[in-house]
CHARMM-style PDB file with segment names, atoms N, HN, CA, C and O in Angstrom:
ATOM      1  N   UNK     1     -31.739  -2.471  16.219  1.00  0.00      PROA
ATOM      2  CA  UNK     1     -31.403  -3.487  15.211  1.00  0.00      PROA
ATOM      3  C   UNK     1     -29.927  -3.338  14.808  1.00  0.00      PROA
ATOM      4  O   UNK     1     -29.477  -2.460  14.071  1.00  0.00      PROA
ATOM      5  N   UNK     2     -29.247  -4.322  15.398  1.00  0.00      PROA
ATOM      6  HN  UNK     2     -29.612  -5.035  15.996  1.00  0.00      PROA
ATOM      7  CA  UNK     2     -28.096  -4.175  15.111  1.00  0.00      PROA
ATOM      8  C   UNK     2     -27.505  -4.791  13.336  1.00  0.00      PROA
ATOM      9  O   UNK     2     -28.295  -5.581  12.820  1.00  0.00      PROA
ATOM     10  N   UNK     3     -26.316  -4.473  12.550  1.00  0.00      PROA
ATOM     11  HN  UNK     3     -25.675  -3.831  12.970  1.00  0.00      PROA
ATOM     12  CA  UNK     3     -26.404  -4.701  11.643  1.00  0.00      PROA
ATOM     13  C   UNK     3     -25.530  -6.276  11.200  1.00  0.00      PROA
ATOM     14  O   UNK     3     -24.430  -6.580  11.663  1.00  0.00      PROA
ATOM     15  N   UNK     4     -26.206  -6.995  10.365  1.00  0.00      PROA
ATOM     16  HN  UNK     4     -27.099  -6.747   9.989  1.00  0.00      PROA
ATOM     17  CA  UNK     4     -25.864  -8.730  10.576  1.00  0.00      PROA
ATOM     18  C   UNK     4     -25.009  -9.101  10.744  1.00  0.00      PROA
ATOM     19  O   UNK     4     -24.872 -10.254  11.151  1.00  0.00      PROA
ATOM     20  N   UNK     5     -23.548  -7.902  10.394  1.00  0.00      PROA
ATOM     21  HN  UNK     5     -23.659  -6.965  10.064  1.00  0.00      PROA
ATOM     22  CA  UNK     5     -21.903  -8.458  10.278  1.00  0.00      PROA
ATOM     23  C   UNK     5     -21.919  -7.904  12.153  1.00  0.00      PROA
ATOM     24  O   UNK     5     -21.237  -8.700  12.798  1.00  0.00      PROA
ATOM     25  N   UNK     6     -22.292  -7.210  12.707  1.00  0.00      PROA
ATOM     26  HN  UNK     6     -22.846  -6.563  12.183  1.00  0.00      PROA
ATOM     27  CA  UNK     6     -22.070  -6.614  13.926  1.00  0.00      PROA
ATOM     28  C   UNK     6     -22.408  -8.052  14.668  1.00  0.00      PROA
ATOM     29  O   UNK     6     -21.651  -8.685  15.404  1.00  0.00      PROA
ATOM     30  N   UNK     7     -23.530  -8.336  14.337  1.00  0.00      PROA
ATOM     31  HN  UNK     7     -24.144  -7.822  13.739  1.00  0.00      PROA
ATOM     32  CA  UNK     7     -24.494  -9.406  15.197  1.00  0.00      PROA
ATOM     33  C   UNK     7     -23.165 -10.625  15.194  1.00  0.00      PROA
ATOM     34  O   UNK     7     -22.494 -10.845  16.203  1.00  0.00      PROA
ATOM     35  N   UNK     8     -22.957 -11.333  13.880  1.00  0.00      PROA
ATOM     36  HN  UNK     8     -23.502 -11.154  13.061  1.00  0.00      PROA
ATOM     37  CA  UNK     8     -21.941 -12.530  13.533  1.00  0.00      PROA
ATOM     38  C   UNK     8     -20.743 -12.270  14.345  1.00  0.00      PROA
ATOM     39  O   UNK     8     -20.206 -13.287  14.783  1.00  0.00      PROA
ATOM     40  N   UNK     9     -20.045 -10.828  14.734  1.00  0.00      PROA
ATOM     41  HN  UNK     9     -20.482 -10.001  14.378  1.00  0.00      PROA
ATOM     42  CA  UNK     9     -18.625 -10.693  15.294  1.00  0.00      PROA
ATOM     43  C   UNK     9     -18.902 -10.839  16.898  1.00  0.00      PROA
ATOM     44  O   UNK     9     -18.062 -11.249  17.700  1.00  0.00      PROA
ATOM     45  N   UNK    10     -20.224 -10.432  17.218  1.00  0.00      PROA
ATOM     46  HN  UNK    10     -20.906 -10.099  16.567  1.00  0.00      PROA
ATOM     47  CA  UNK    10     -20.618 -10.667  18.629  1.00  0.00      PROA
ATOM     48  C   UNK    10     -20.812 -12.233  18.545  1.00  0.00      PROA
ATOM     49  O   UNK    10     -20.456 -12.526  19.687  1.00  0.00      PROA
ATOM     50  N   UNK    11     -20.954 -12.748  18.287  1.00  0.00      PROA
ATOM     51  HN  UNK    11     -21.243 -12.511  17.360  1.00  0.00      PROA
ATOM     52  CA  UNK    11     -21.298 -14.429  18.425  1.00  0.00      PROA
ATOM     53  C   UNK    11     -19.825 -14.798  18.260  1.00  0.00      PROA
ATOM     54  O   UNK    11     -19.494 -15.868  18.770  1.00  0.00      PROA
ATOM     55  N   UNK    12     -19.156 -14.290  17.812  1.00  0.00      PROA
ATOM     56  HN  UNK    12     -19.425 -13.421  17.398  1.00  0.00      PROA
ATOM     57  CA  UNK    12     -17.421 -15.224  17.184  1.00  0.00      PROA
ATOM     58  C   UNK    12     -16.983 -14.650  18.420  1.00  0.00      PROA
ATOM     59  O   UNK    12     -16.584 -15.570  19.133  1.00  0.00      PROA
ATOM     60  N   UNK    13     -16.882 -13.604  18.964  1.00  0.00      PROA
ATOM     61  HN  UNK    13     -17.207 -12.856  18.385  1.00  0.00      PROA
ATOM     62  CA  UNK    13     -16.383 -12.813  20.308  1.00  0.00      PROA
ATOM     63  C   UNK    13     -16.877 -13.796  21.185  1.00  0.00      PROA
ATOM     64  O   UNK    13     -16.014 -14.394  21.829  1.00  0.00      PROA
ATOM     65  N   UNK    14     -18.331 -14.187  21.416  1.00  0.00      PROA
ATOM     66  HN  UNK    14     -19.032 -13.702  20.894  1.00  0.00      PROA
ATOM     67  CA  UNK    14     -18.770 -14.871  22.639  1.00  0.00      PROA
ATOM     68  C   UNK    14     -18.038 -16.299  22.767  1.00  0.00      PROA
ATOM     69  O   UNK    14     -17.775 -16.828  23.846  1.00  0.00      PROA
ATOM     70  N   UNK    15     -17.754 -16.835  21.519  1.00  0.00      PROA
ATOM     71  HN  UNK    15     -17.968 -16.405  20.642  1.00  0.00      PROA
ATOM     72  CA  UNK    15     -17.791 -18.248  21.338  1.00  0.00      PROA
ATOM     73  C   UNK    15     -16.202 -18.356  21.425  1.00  0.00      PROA
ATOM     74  O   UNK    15     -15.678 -19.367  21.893  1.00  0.00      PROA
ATOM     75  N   UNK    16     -15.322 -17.084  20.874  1.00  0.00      PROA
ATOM     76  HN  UNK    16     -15.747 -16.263  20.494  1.00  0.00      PROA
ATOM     77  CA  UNK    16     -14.062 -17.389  20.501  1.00  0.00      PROA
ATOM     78  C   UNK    16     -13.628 -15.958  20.484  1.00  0.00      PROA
ATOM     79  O   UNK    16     -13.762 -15.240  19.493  1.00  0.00      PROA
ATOM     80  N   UNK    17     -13.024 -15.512  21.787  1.00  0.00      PROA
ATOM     81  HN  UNK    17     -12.915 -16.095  22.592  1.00  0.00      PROA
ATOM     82  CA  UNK    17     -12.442 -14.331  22.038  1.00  0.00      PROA
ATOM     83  C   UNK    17     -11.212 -14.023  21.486  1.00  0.00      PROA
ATOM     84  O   UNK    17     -10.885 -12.848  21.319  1.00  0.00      PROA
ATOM     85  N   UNK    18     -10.458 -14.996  21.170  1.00  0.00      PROA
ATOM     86  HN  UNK    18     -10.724 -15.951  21.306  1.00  0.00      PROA
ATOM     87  CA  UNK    18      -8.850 -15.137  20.393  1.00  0.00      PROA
ATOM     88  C   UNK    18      -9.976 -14.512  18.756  1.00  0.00      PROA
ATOM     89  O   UNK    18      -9.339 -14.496  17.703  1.00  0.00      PROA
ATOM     90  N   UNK    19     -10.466 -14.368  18.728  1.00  0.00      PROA
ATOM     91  HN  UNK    19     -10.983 -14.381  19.584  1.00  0.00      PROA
ATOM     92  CA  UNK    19     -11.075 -13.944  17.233  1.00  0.00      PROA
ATOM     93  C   UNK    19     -11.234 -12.033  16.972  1.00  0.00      PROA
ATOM     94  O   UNK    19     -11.424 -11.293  16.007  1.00  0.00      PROA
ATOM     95  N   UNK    20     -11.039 -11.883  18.335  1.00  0.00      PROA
ATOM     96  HN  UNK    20     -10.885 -12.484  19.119  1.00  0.00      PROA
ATOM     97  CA  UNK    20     -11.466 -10.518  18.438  1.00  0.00      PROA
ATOM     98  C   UNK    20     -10.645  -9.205  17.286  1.00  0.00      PROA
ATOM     99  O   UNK    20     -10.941  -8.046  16.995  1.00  0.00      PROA
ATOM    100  N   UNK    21      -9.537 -10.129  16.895  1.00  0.00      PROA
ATOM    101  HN  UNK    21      -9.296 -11.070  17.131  1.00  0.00      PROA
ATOM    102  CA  UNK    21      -8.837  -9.027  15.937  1.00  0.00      PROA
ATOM    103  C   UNK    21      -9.423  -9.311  14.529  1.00  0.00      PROA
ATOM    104  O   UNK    21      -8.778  -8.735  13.652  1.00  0.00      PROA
ATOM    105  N   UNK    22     -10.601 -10.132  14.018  1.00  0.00      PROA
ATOM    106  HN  UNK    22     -11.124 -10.599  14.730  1.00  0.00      PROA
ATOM    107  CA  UNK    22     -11.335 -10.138  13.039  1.00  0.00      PROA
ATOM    108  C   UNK    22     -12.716  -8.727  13.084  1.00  0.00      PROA
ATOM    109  O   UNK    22     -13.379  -8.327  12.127  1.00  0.00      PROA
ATOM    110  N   UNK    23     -12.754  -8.421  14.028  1.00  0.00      PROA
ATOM    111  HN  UNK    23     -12.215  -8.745  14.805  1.00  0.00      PROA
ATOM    112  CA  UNK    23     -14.111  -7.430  14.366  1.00  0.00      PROA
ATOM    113  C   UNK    23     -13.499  -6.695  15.287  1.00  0.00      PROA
ATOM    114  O   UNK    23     -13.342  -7.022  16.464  1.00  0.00      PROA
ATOM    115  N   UNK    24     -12.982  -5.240  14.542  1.00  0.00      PROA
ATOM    116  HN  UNK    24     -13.109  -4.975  13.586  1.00  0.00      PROA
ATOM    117  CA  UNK    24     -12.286  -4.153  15.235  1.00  0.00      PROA
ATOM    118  C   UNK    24     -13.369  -3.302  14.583  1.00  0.00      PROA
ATOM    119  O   UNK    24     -13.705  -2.543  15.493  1.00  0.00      PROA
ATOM    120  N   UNK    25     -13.909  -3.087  13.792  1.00  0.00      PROA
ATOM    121  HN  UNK    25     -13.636  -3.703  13.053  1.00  0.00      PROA
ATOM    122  CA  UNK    25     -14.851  -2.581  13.268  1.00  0.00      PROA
ATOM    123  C   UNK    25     -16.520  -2.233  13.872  1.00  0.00      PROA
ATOM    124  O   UNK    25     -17.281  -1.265  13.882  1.00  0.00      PROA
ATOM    125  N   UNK    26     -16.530  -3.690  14.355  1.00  0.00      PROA
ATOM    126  HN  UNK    26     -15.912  -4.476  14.348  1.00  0.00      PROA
ATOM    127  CA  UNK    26     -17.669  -3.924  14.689  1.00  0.00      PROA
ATOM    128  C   UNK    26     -17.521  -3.614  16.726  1.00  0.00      PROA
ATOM    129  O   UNK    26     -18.364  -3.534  17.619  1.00  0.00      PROA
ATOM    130  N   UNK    27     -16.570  -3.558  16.704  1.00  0.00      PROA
ATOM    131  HN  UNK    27     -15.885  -3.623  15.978  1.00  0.00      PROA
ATOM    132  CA  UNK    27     -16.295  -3.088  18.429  1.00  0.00      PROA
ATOM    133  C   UNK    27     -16.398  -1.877  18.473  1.00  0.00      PROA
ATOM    134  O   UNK    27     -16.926  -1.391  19.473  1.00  0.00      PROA
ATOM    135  N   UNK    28     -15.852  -0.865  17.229  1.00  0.00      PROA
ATOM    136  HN  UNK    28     -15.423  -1.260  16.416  1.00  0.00      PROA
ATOM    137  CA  UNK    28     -15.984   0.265  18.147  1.00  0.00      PROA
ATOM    138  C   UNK    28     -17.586   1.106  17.048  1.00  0.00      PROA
ATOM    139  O   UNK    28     -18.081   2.230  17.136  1.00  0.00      PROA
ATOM    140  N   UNK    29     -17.835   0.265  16.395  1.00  0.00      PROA
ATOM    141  HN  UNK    29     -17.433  -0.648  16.323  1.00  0.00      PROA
ATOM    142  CA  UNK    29     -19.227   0.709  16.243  1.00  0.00      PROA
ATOM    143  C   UNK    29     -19.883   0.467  17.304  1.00  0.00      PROA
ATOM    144  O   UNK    29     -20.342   1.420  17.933  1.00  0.00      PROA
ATOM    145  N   UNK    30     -20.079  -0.825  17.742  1.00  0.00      PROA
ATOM    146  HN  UNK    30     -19.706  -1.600  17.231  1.00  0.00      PROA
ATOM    147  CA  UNK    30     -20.446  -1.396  19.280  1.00  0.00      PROA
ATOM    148  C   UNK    30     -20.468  -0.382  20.292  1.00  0.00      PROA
ATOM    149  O   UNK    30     -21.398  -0.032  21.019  1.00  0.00      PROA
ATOM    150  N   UNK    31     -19.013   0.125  20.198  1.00  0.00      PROA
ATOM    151  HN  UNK    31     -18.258  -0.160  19.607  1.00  0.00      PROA
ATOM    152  CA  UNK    31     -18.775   0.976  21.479  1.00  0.00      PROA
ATOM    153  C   UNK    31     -19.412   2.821  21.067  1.00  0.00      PROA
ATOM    154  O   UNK    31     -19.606   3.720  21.885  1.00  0.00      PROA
ATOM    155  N   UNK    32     -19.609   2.875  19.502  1.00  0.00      PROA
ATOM    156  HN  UNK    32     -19.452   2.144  18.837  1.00  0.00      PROA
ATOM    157  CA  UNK    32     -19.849   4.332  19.483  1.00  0.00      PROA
ATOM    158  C   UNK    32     -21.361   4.070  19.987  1.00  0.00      PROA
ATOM    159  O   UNK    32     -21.685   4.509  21.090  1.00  0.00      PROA
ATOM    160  N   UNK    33     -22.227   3.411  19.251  1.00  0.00      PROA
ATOM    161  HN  UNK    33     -21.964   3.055  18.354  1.00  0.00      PROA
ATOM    162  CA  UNK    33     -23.969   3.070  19.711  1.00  0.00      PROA
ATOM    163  C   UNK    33     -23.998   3.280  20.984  1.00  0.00      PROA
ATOM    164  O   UNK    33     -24.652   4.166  21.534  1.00  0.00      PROA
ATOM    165  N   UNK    34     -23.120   2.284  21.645  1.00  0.00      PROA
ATOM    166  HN  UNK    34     -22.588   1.564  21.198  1.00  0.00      PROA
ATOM    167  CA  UNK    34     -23.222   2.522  23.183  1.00  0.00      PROA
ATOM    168  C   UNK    34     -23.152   3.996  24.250  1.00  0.00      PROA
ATOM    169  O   UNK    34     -23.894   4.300  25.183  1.00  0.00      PROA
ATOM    170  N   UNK    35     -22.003   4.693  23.704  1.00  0.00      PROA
ATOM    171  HN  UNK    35     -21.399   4.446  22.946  1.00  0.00      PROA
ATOM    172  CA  UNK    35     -22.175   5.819  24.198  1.00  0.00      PROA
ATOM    173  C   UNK    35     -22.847   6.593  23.465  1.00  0.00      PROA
ATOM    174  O   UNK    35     -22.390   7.724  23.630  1.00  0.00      PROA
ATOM    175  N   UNK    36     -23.793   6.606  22.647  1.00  0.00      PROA
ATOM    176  HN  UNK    36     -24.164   5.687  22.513  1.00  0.00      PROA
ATOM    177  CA  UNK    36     -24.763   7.805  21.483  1.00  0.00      PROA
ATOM    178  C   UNK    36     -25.855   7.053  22.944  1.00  0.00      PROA
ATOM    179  O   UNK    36     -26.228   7.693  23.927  1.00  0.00      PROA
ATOM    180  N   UNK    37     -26.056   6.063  22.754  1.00  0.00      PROA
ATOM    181  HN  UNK    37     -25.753   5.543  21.955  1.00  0.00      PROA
ATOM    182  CA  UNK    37     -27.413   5.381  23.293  1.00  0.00      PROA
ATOM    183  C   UNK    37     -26.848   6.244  24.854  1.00  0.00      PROA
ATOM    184  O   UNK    37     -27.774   7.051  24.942  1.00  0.00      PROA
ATOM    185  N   UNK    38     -26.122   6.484  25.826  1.00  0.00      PROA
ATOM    186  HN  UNK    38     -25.371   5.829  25.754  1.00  0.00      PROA
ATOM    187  CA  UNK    38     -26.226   6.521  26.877  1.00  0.00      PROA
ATOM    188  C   UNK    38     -26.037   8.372  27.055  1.00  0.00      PROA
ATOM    189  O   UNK    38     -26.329   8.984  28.082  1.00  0.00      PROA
ATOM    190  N   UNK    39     -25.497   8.983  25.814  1.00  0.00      PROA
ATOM    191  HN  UNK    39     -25.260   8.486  24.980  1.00  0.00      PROA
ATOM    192  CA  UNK    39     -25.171   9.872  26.186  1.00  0.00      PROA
ATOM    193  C   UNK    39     -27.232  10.716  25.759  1.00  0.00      PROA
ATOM    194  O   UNK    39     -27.645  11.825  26.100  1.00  0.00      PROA
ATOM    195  N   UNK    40     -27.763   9.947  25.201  1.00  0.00      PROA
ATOM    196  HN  UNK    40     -27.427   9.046  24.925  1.00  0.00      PROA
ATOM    197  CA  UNK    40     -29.258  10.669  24.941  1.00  0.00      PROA
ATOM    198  C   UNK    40     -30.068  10.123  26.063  1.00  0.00      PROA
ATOM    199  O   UNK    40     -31.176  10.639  26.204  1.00  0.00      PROA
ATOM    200  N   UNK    41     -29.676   9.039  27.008  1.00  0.00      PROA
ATOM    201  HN  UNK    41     -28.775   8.619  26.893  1.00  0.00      PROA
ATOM    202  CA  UNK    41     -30.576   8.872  28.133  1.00  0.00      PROA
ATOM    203  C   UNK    41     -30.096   9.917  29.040  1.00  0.00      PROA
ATOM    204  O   UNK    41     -30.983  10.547  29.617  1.00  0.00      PROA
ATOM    205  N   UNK    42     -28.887  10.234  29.288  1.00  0.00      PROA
ATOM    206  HN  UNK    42     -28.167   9.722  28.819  1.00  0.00      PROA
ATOM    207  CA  UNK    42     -28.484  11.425  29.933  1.00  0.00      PROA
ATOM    208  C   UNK    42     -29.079  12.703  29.627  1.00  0.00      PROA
ATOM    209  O   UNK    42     -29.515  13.397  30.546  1.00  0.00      PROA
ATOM    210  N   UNK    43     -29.141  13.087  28.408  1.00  0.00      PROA
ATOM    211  HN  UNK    43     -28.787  12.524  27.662  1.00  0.00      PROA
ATOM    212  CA  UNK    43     -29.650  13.831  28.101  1.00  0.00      PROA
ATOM    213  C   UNK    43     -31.574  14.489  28.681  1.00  0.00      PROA
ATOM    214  O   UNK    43     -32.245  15.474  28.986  1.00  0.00      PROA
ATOM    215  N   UNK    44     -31.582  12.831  28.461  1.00  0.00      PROA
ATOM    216  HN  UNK    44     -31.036  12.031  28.214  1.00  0.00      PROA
ATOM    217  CA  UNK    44     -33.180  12.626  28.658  1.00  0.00      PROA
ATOM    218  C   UNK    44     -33.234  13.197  30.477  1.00  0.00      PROA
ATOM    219  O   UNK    44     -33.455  14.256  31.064  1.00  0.00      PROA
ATOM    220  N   UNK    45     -33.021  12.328  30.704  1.00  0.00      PROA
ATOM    221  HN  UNK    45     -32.841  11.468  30.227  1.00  0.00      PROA
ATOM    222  CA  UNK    45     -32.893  12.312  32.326  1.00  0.00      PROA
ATOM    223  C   UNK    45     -32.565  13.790  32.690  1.00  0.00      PROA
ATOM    224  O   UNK    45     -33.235  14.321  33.576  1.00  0.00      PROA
ATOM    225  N   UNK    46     -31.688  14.410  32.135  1.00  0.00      PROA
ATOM    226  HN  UNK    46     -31.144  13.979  31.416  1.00  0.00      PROA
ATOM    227  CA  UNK    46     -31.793  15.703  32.465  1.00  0.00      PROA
ATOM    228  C   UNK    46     -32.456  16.420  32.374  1.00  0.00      PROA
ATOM    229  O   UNK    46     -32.753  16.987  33.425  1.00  0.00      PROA
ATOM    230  N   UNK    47     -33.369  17.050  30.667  1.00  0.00      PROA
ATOM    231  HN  UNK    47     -33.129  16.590  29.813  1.00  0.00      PROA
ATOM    232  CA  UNK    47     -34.590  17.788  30.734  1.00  0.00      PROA
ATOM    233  C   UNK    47     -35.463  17.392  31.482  1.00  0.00      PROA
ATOM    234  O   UNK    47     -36.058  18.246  32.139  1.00  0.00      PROA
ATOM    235  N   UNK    48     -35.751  16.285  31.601  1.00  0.00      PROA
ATOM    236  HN  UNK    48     -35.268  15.591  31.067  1.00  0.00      PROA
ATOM    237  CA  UNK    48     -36.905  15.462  32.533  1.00  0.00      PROA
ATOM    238  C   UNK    48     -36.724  16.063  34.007  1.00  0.00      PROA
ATOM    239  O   UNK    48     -37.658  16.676  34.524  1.00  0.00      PROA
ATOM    240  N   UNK    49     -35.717  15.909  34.561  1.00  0.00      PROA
ATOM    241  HN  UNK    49     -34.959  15.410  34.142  1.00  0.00      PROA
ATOM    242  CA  UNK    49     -35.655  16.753  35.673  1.00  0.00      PROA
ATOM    243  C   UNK    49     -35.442  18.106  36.056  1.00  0.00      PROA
ATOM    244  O   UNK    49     -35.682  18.554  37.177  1.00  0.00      PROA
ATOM    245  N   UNK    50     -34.915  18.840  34.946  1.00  0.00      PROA
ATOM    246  HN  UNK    50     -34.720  18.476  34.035  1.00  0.00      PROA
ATOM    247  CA  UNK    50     -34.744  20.694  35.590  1.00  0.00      PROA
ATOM    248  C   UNK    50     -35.265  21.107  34.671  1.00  0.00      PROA
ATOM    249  O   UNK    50     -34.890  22.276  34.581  1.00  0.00      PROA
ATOM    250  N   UNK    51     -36.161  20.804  33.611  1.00  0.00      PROA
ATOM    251  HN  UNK    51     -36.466  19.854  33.684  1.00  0.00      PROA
ATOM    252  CA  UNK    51     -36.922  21.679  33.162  1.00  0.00      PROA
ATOM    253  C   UNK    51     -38.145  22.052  33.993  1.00  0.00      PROA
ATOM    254  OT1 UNK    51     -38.926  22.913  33.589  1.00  0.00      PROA
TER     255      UNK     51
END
């Protein structure tokens, strides 16, 4: 569940990329989720296999 101002800057980004210096905030929250989210499937994927 992303949070409603995150959600609104992704829609102004999709619709209107010249907007992107309104949601610098919401990009690199964007971008921290993204690597938390990928760095615990890694994680996953690893015990899963050499334990």
């Amino acid at each position: 569940m992303l949070h409603p101002s995150i959600v609104r800057c992704i829609d102004i980004e999709i619709e209107e990329p010249s907007h992107n210096f309104q949601c610098p905030r919401a990009r690199s929250l964007i971008i921290y989720y993204t690597t938390v989210l990928v760095t615990i499937c890694w994680v996953t994927v690893y015990c899963l296999c050499f334990w």
